[in-house]
Residue, then its C-alpha position, 0 to 999 in steps of 0.5 A: x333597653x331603656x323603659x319608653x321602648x320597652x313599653x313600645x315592644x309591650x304595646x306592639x305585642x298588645x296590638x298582635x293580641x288584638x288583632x288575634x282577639x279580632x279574628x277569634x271574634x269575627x271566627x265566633x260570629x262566622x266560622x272561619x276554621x274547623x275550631x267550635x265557637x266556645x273555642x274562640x269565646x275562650x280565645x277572646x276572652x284570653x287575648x282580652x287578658x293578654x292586651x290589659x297584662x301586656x299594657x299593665x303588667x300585673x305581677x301575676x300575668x307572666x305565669x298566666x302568659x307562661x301557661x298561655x306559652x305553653x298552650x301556644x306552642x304545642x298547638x301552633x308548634x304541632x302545627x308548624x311542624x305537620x306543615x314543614x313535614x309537607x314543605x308548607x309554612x304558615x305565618x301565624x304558626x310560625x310568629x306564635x312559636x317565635x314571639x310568644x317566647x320573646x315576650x315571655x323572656x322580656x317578661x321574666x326580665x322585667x319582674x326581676 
């Protein structure tokens, strides 16, 4: 992959997460799940850490989006999988649980 469409994919992933900070912020001001506000206030912040780490790559941010990973996949894959348990599928569950991966690999390769 050639470095000007790697930064394309990074920028493309950056985009998701400010789309994801532009949800946890219109859920912070007007609730729009069961999660507590200070939940989402955590989220905004971390999506605000995961669009500078996407855009810049710091060489510490592939262990803050590994853990990030981690957290991701036991909530939304915890949740995917109740949800194919009742024949039901949600879109966000399951890109989280698919390209959360996907970017920690393109990170991992690009700190080789």
């Amino acid at each position: 992959m050639s470095s000007r469409s790697k930064n394309m994919v990074f920028i493309v992933f950056a985009a998701l997460a400010f789309a994801a900070m532009l949800y946890h912020v219109a859920a912070f001001v007007q609730p729009l799940d069961e999660s507590p506000p200070w939940r989402h206030a955590i989220f905004i912040a971390v999506c605000t850490v995961c669009i500078y780490g996407l855009l810049k790559r710091p060489k510490w941010f592939v262990w803050f989006f590994g853990i990030l990973m981690i957290q991701q996949l036991y909530s939304h894959g915890s949740h995917l999988l109740l949800l194919l348990k009742e024949n039901k599928f949600n879109l966000i569950d399951g890109a989280i649980v698919l390209l959360m991966p996907l970017v920690f690999i393109l990170l991992l390769k690009e700190k080789k």
